[in-house]
C-alpha positions as CSV (number, residue, x, y, z in Angstrom):
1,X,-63.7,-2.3,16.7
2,X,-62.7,-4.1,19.9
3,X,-59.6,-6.2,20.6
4,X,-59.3,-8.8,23.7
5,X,-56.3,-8.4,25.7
6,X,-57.0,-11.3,28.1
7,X,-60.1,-13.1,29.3
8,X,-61.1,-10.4,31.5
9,X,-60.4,-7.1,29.7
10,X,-61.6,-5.8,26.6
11,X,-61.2,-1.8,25.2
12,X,-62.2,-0.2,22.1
13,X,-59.1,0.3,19.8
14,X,-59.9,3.8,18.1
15,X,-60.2,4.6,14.6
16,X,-56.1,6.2,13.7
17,X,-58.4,9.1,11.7
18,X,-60.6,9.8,14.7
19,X,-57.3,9.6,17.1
20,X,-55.7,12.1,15.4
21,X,-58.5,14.4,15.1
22,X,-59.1,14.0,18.9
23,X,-55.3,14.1,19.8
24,X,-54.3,16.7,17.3
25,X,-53.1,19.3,19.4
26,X,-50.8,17.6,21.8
27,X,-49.6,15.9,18.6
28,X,-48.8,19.4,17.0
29,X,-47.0,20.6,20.8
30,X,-44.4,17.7,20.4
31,X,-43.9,17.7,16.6
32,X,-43.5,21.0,16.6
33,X,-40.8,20.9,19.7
34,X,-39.1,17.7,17.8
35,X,-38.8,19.9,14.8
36,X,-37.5,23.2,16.8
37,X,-34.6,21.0,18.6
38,X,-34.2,19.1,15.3
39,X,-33.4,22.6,13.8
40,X,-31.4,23.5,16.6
41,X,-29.2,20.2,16.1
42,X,-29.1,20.8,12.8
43,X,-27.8,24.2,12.9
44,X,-25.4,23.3,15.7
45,X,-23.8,20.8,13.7
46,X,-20.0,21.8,12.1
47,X,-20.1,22.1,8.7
48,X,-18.3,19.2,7.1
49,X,-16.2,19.8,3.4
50,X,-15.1,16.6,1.0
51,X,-12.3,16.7,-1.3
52,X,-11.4,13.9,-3.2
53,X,-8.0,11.9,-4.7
54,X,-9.0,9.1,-7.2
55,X,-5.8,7.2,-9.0
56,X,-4.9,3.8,-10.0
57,X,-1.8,1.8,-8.9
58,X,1.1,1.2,-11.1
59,X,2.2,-2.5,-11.9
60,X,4.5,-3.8,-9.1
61,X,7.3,-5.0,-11.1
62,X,10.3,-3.9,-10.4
63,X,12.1,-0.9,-12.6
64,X,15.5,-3.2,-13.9
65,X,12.8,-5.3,-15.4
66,X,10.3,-2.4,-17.2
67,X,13.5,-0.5,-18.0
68,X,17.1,-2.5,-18.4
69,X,15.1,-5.9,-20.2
70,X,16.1,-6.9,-23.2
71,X,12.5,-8.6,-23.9
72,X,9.5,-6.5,-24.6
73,X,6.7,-8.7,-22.7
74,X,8.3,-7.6,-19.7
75,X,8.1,-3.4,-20.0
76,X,5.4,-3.1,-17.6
77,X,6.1,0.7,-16.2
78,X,3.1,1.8,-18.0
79,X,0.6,-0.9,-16.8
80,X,-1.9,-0.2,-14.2
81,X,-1.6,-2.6,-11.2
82,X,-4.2,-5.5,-10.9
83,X,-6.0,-6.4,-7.6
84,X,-3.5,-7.4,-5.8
85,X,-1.8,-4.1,-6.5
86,X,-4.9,-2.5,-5.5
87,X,-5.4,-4.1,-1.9
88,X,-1.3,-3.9,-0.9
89,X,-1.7,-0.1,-1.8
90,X,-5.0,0.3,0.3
91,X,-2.7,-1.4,3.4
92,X,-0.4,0.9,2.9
93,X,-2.7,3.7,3.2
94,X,-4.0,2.5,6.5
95,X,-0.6,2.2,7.9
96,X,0.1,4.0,11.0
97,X,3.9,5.7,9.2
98,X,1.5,7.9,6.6
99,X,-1.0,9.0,9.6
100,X,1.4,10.1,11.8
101,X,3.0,12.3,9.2
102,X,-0.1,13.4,8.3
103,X,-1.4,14.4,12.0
104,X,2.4,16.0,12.3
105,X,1.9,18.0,9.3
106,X,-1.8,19.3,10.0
107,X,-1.1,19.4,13.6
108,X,-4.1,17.5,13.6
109,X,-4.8,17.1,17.4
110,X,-5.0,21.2,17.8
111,X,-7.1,21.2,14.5
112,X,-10.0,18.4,15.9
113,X,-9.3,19.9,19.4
114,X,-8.6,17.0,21.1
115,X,-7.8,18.0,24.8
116,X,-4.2,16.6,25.4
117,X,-5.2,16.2,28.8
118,X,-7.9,13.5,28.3
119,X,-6.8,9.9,29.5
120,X,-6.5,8.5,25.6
121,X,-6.2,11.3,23.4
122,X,-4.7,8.9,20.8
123,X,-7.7,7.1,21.0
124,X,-10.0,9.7,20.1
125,X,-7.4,10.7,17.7
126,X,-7.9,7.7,15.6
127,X,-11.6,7.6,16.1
128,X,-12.1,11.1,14.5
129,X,-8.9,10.1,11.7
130,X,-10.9,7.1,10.6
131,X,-14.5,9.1,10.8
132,X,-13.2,12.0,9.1
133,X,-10.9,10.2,6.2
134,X,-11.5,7.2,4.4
135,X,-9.6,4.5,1.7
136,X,-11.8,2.8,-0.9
137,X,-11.4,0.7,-4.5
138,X,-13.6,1.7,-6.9
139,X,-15.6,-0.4,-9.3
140,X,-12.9,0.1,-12.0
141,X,-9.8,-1.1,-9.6
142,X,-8.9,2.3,-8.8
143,X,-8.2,3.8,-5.0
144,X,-10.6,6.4,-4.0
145,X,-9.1,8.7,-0.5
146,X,-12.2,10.6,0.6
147,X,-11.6,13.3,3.5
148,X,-13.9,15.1,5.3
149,X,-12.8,18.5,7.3
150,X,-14.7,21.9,8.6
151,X,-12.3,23.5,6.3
152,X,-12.4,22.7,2.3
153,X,-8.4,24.1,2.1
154,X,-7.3,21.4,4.8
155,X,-9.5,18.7,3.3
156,X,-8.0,19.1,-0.1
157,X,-4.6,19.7,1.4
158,X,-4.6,16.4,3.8
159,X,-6.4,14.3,0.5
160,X,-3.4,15.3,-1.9
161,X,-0.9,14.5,0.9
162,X,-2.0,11.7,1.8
163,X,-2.1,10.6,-1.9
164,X,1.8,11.8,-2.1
165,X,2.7,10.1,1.3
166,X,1.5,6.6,-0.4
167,X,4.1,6.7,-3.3
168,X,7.2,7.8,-0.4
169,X,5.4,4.8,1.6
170,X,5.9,2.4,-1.2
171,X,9.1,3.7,-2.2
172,X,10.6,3.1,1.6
173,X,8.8,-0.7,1.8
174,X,10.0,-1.4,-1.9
175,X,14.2,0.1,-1.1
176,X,14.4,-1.7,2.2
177,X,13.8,-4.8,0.6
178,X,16.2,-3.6,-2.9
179,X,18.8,-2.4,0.1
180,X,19.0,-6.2,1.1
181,X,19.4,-7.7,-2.8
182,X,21.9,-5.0,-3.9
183,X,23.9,-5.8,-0.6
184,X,24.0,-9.9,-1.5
185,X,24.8,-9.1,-4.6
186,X,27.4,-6.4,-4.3
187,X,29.0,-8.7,-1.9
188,X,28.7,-11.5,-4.6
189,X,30.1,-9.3,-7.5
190,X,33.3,-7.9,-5.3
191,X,34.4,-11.2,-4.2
192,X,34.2,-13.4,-7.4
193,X,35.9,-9.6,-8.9
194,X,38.8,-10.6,-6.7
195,X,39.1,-14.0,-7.0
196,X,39.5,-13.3,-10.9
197,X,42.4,-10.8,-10.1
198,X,44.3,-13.5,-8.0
199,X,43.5,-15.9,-10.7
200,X,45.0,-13.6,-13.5
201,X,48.0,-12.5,-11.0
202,X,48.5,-16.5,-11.3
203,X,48.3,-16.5,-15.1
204,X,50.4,-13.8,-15.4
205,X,53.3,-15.4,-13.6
206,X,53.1,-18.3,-15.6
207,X,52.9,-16.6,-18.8
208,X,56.1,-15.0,-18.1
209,X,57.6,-18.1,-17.7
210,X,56.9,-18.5,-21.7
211,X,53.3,-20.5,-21.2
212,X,50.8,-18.6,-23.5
213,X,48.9,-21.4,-25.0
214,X,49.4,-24.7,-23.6
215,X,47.9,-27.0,-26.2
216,X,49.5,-25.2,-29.0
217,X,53.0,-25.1,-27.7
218,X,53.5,-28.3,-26.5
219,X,52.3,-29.8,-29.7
220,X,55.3,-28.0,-31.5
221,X,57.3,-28.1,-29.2
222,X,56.9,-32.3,-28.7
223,X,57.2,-32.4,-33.3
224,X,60.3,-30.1,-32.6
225,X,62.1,-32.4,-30.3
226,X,60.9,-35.5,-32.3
227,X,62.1,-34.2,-35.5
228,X,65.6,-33.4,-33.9
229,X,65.6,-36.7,-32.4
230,X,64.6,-38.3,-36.0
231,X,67.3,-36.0,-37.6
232,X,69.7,-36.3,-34.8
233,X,70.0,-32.9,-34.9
234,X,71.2,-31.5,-31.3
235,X,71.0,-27.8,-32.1
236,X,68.7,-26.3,-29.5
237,X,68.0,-29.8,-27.8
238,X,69.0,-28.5,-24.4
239,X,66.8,-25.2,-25.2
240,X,64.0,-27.6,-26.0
241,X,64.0,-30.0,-23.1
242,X,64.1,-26.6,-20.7
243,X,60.6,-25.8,-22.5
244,X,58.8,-29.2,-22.7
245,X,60.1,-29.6,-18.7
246,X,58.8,-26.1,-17.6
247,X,55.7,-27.2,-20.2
248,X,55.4,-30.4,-18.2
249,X,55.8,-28.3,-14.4
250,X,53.3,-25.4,-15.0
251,X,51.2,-27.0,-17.8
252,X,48.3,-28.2,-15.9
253,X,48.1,-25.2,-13.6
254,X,47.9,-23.0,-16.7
255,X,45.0,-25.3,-17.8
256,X,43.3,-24.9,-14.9
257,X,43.5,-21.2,-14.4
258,X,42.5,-20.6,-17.9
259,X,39.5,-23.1,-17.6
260,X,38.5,-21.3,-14.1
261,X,39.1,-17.5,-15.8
262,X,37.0,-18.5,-18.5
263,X,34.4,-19.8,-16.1
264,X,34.4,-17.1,-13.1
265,X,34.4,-14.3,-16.0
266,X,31.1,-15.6,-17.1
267,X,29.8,-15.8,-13.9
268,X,31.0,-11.9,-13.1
269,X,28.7,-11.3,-16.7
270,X,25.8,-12.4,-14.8
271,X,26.8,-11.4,-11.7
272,X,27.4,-7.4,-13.1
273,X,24.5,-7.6,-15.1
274,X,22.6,-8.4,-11.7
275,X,24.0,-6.0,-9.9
276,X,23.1,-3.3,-12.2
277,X,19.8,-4.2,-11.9
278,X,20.2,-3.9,-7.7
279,X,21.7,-0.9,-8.0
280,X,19.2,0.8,-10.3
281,X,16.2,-0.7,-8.3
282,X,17.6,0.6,-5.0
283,X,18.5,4.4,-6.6
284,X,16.5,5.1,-9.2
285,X,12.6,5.4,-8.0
286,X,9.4,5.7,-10.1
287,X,5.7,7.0,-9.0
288,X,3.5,4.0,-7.6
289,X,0.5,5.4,-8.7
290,X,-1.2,6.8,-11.9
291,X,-3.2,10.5,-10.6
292,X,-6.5,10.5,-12.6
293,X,-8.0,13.6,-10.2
294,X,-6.3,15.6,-7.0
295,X,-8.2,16.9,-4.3
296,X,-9.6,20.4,-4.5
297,X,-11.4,22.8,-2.3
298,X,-14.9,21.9,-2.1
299,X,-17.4,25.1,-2.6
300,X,-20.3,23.1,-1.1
301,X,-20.4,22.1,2.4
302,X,-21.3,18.0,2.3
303,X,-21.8,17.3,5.9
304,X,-24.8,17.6,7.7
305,X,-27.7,17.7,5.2
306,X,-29.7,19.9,7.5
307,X,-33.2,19.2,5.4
308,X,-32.9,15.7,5.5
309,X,-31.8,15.8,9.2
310,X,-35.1,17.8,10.7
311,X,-37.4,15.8,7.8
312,X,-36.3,12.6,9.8
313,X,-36.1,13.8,13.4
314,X,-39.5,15.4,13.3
315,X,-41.3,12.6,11.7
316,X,-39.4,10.6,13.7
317,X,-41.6,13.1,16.7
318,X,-44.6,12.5,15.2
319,X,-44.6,9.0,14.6
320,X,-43.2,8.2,18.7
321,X,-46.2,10.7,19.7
322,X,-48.5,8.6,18.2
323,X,-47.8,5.6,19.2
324,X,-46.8,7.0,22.9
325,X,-50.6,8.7,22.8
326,X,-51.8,5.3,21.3
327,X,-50.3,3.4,24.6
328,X,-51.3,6.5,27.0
329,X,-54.9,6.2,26.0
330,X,-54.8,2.0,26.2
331,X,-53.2,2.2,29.4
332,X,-56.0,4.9,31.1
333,X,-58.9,2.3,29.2
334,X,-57.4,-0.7,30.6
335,X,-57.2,1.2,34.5
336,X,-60.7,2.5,34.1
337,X,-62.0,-0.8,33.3
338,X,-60.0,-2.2,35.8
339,X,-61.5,0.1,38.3
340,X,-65.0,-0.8,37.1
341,X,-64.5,-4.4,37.4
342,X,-63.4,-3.9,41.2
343,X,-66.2,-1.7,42.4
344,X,-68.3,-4.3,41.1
């Protein structure tokens, strides 16, 4: 079979069977060298270990609300957390806080040996951190941490702390934000607190000046003085006058402060209740996460699959032989025609 190139230059195009046959032992030489250095990579290659942490997020809401509400659609502690839960805890996993206290822990740079003295060895630090350890969500909206190491101990070791750093990492991003709340509302609660003292100081000092319950008292003591008036009785007339006048003086101030106590008291309810809630969200702390599996030592390497590796790399050989022969032999028909045509 025969295959034009251009208008000058034809070559026969060999049958692939009768190719190989002819070509079969330089095809052999370089397989068989692509399958030796394909062993030797393989073998060369650090043996990589996988441990892995599967759990599900906990509902967000906040622990006054699961624990301290009064109304049962709201006790959420025991809820797993939805998708949203899922990607803010998958952030937080990626932050830079938990692989610094990972790589502090580990010592991480001695255990890759990365060379301190390399122009960015923070650089090749996160290249190998993000090789070596990954963050996923699984089909059923749990978190999947996946670590690779040469050593199965370390790999289950970083994997579980990792998994424990997330629930401090929450914790710390969830107080900061509680530390503000309970500060606003501590403020809130202490002031209005002492604003009721000096408004019960007040009502105290009028009270001892014989004002315990405005409405009542001034109605008998008004029918008191009419009825002497009526009677034209004078006992206790001068007694009476003294009491409607300081009635009259301190009356509406008494009114007033009463009204306002009533009020701010009711306000200091809420305002307790509140800060409760603060304070318990800002001391008290609850796991962010629901474990369904923790790490453990691997008793199978994972990393390379050596088979697999010199399968590919020396078919790989064969195949780039081939075509490499396939070329070679095109190229040496196309100059030996070439040289025919010009002796002509």
């Amino acid at each position: 079979m025969s295959k034009t190139t251009d208008s000058t230059f034809s070559f026969e195009s060999p049958d692939l069977i009768d190719f190989f046959i002819r070509h079969f032992k330089p095809l052999a030489i370089i397989t068989t060298i692509g399958a030796i250095v394909s062993i030797i990579v393989a073998f060369s290659i650090t043996p990589r270990f996988k441990s892995t942490v599967v759990f599900f997020p906990a509902s967000s809401s906040s622990i006054s609300n699961d624990l301290l509400s009064l109304y049962l659609g709201s006790k959420d502690i025991l809820r797993f957390g939805d998708e949203e839960d899922v990607e803010q805890m998958i952030q937080v996993l990626y932050s830079e806080d938990i692989r610094n206290r990972v790589v502090d822990k580990f010592n991480l740079i001695k255990h890759y040996e990365i060379d301190t003295l390399t122009p960015y060895p923070k650089t090749q630090l996160v290249r190998i951190w993000e090789d070596q350890i990954s963050f996923r969500r699984t089909e059923y909206m749990s978190i999947e941490i996946e670590v690779f190491d040469k050593d199965p101990k370390i790999a289950a070791d970083i994997a579980n702390t990792i998994a424990d750093l997330v629930d401090t990492a929450m914790t710390n991003i969830k107080k900061g934000k509680a530390l503000l709340a309970l500060k606003l509302v501590e403020g809130e609660y202490f002031t209005l607190r002492d604003e009721i003292s000096v408004v019960q100081d007040s009502l105290k000092k009028i009270r001892l000046l014989g004002i315990n319950n405005y409405e009542t008292q001034s109605e008998v003591f008004y029918d008191a003085y009419a009825q002497g008036i009526i009677k034209g009785q004078t006992t206790h007339m001068k007694e009476l006058e003294d009491k409607l006048q300081i009635l009259s003086e301190y009356g509406g101030a008494y009114t007033n402060l009463r009204n306002q106590l009533i009020y701010e008291t009711e306000r200091l309810s809420n305002l307790k209740a509140k800060y409760v809630e603060a304070k318990v969200d800002y001391e008290q702390t609850l796991p962010h996460k629901f474990v369904v599996n923790r790490a453990i030592e691997s008793e199978k390497k994972t990393k390379p699959v050596r088979w697999l590796i010199v399968s590919l790399s020396t078919l790989g050989t064969f195949v780039f032989a081939f075509i490499f022969l396939i070329m070679l032999e095109g190229l040496a028909q196309r100059l030996k025609s070439i040289k025919i045509a010009s002796n002509k």
